[in-house]
Every structure is written in C-alpha cells, then in structure tokens.
PyMOL commands that place a pseudoatom at each C-alpha (Angstrom):
pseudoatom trace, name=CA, resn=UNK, resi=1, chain=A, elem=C, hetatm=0, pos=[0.000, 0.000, 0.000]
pseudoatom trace, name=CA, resn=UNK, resi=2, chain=A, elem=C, hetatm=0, pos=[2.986, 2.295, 0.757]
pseudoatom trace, name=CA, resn=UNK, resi=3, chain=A, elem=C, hetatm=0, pos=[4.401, 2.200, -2.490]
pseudoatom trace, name=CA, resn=UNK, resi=4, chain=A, elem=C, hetatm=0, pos=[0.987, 2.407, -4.370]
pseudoatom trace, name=CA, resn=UNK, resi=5, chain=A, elem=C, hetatm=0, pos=[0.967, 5.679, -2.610]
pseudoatom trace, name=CA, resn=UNK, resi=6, chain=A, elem=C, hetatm=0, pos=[4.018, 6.500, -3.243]
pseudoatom trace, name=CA, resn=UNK, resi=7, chain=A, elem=C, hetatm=0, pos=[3.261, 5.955, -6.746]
pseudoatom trace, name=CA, resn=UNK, resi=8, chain=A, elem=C, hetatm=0, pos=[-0.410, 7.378, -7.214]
pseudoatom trace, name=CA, resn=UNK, resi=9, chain=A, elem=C, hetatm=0, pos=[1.837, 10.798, -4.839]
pseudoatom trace, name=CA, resn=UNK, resi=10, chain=A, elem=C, hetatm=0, pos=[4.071, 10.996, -8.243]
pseudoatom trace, name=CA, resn=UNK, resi=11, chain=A, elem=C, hetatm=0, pos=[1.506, 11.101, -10.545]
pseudoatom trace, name=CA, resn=UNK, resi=12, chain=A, elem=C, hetatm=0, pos=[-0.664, 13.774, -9.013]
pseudoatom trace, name=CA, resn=UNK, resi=13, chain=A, elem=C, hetatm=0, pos=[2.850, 15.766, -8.693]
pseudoatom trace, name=CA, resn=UNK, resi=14, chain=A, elem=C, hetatm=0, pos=[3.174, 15.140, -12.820]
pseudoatom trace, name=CA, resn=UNK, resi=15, chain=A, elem=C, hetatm=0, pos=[-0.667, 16.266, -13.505]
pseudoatom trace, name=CA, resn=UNK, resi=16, chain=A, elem=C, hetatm=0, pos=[-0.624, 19.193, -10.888]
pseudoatom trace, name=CA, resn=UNK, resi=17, chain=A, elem=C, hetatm=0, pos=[1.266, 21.670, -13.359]
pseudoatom trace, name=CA, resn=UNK, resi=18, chain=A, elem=C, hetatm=0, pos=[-1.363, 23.336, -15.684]
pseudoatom trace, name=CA, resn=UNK, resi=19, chain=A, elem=C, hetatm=0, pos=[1.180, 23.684, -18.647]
pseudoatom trace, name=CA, resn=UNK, resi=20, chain=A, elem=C, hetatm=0, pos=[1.279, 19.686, -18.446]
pseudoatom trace, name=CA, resn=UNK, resi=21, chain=A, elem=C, hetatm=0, pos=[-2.275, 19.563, -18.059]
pseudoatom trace, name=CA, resn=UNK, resi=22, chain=A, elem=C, hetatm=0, pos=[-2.551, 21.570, -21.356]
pseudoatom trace, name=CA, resn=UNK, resi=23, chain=A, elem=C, hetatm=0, pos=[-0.141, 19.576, -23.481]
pseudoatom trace, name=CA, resn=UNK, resi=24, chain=A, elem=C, hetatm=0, pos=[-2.375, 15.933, -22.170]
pseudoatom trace, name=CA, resn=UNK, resi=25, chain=A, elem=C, hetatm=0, pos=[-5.399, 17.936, -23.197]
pseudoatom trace, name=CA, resn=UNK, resi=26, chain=A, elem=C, hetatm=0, pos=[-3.325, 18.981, -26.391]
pseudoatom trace, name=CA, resn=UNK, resi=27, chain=A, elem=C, hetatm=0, pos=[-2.308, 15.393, -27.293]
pseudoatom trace, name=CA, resn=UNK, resi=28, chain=A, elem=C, hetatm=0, pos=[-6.388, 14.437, -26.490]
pseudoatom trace, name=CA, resn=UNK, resi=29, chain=A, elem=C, hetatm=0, pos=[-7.330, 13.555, -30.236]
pseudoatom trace, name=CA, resn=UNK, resi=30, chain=A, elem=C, hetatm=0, pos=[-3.894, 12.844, -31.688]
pseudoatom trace, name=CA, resn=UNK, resi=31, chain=A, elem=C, hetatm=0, pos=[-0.379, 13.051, -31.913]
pseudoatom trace, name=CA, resn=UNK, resi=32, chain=A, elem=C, hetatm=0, pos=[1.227, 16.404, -32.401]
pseudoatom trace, name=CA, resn=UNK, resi=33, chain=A, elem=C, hetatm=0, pos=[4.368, 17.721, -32.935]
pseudoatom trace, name=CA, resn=UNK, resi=34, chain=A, elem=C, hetatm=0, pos=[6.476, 20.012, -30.550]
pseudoatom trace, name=CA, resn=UNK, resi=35, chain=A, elem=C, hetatm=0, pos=[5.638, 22.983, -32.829]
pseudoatom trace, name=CA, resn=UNK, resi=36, chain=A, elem=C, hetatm=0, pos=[2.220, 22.163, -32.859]
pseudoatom trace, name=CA, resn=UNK, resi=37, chain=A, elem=C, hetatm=0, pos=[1.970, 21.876, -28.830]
pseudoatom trace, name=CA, resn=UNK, resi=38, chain=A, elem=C, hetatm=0, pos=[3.611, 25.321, -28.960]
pseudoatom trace, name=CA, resn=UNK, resi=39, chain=A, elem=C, hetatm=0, pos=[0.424, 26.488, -30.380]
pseudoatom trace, name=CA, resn=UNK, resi=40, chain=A, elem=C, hetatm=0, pos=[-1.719, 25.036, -27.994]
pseudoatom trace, name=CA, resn=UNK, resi=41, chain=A, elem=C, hetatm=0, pos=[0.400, 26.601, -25.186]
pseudoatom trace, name=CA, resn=UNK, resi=42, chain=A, elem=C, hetatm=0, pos=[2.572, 29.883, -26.568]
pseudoatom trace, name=CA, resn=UNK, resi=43, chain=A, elem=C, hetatm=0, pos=[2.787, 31.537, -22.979]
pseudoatom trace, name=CA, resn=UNK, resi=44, chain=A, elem=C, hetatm=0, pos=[6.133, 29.077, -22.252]
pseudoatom trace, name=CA, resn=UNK, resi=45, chain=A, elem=C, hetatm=0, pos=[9.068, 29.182, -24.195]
pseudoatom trace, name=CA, resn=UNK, resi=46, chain=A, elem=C, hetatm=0, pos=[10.328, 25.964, -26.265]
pseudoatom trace, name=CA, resn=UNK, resi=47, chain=A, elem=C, hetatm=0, pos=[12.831, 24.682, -23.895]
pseudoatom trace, name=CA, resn=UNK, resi=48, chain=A, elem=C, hetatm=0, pos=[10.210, 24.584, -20.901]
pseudoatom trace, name=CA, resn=UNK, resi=49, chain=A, elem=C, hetatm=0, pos=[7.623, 23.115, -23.201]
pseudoatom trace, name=CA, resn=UNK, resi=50, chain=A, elem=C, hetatm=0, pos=[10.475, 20.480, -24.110]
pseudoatom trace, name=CA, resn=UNK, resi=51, chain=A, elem=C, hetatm=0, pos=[11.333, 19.976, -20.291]
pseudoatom trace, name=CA, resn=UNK, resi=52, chain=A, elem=C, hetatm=0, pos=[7.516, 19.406, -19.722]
pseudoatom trace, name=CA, resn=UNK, resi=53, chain=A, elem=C, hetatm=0, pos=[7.293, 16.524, -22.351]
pseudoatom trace, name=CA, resn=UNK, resi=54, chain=A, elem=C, hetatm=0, pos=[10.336, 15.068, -20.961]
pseudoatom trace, name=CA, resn=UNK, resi=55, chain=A, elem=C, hetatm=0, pos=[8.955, 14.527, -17.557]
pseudoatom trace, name=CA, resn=UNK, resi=56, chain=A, elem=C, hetatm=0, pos=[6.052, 13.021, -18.937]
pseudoatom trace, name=CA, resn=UNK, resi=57, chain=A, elem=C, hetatm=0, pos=[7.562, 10.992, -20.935]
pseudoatom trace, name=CA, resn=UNK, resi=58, chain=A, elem=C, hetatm=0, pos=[9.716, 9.717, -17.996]
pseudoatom trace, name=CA, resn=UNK, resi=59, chain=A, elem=C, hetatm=0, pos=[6.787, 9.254, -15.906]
pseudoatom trace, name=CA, resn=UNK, resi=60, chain=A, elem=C, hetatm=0, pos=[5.057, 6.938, -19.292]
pseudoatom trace, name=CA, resn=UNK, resi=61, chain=A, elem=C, hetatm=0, pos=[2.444, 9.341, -19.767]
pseudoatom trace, name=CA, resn=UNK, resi=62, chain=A, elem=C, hetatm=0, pos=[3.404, 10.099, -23.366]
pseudoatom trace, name=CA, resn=UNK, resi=63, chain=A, elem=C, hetatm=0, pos=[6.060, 8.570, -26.228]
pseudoatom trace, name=CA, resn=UNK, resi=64, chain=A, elem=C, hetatm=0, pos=[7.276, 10.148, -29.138]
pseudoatom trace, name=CA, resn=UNK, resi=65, chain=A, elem=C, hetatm=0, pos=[7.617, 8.809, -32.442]
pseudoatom trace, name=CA, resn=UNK, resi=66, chain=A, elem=C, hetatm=0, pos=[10.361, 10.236, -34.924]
pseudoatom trace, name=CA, resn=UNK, resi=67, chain=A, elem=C, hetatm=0, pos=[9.690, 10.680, -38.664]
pseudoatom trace, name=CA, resn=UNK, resi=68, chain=A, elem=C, hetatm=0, pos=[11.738, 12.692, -40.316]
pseudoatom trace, name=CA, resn=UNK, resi=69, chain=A, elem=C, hetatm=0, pos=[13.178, 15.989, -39.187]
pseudoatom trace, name=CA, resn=UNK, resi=70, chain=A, elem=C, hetatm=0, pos=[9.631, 15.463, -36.862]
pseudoatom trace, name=CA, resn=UNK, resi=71, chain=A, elem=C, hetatm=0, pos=[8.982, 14.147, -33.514]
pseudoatom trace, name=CA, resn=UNK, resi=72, chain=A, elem=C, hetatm=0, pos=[5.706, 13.523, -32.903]
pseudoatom trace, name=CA, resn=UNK, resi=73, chain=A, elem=C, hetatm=0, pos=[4.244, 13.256, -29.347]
pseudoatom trace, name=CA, resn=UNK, resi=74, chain=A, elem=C, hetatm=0, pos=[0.851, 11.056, -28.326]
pseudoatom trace, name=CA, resn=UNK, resi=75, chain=A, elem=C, hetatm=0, pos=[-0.753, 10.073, -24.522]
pseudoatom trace, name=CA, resn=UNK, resi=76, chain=A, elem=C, hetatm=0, pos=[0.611, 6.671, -24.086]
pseudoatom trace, name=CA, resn=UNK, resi=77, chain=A, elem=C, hetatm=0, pos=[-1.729, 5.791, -20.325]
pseudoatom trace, name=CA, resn=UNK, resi=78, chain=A, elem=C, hetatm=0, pos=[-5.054, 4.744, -21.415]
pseudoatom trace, name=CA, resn=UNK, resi=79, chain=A, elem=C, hetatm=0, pos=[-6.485, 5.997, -17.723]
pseudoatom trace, name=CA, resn=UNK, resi=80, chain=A, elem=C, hetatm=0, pos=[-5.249, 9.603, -18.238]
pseudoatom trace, name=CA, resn=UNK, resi=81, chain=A, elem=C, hetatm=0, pos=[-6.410, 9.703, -21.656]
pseudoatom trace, name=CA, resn=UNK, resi=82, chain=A, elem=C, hetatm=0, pos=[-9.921, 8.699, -20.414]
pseudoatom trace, name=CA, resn=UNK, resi=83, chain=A, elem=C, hetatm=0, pos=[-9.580, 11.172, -17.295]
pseudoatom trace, name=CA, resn=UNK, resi=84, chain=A, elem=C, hetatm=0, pos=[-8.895, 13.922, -20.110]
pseudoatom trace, name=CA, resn=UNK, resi=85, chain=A, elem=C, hetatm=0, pos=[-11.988, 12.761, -22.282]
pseudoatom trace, name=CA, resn=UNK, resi=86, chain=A, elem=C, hetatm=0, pos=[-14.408, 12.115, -19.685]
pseudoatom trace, name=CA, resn=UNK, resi=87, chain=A, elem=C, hetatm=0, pos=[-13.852, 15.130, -18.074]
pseudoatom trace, name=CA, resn=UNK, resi=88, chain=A, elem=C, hetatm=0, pos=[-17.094, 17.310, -17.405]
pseudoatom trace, name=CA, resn=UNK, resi=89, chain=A, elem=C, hetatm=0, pos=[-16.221, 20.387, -15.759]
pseudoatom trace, name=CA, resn=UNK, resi=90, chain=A, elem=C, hetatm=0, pos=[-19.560, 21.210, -15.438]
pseudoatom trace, name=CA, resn=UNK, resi=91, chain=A, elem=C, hetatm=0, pos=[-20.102, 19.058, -12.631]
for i in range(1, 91): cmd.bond("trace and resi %d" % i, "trace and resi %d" % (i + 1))
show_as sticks, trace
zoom trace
C-alpha cells in the first residue's frame, strides 16, 4: 500500500502543473508535434515546453515517435487519456 501511494503521490505531482495539463489535453485527439503543442500553449518558451514533455515521458504518460526531421508526441496511459476525455467540468 505504501508504495501504491508513493506511486499514485508521483503522478498527481506530474498532472498538478497546468502547462502539463494543457499539453495531455493537447495530445487528447492525436499526436502532435512540438511545434504544434507550442500552439496550444505559446505563454512558455520551447525549452520549458520540451522539459515538460520530458517529464512526462519519464513518468510513461506520453512517447514520441520520430519521422523525419519530426517528432511527434501522443498520450501513451489509457487511464489519463480517459480522465482527459471524460472530463465534465460542469459538474
């Protein structure tokens, strides 16, 4: 149970940053590049946005898939991907 904790403590740390929270809801309906993310969230600069994807991708929240001179970035955890589309903030 400790480590469950310990675990479910980490992931709530991950999601508790709105700019993260942006780039899951970003990633919602399909894989996007870094550029495109940038759109979704243009108040932080590319190397925070980059830092942000990196500790999600850590945590297994998202991958990244490399075509090209493109890396494209998708929601990897079925749970927070239902979480995202589920959400109703209405209630």
């Amino acid at each position: 149970m400790e480590e469950k904790a310990k675990e479910v403590a980490s992931l709530l740390k991950i999601l508790s940053n709105h700019h993260r929270l942006l780039i899951l809801c970003a990633l919602e309906d399909g894989e996007k590049t870094v550029g495109e993310l940038n759109l979704f969230i243009s108040k932080i600069g590319m190397s925070a946005l980059s830092q942000h994807l990196s500790s999600m991708k850590n945590f297994g929240l998202i991958d990244c898939d490399k075509r090209g001179q493109n890396v494209y970035y998708f929601i990897t955890d079925n749970k927070i991907l239902n979480v995202i589309q589920n959400w109703d903030a209405s209630t």
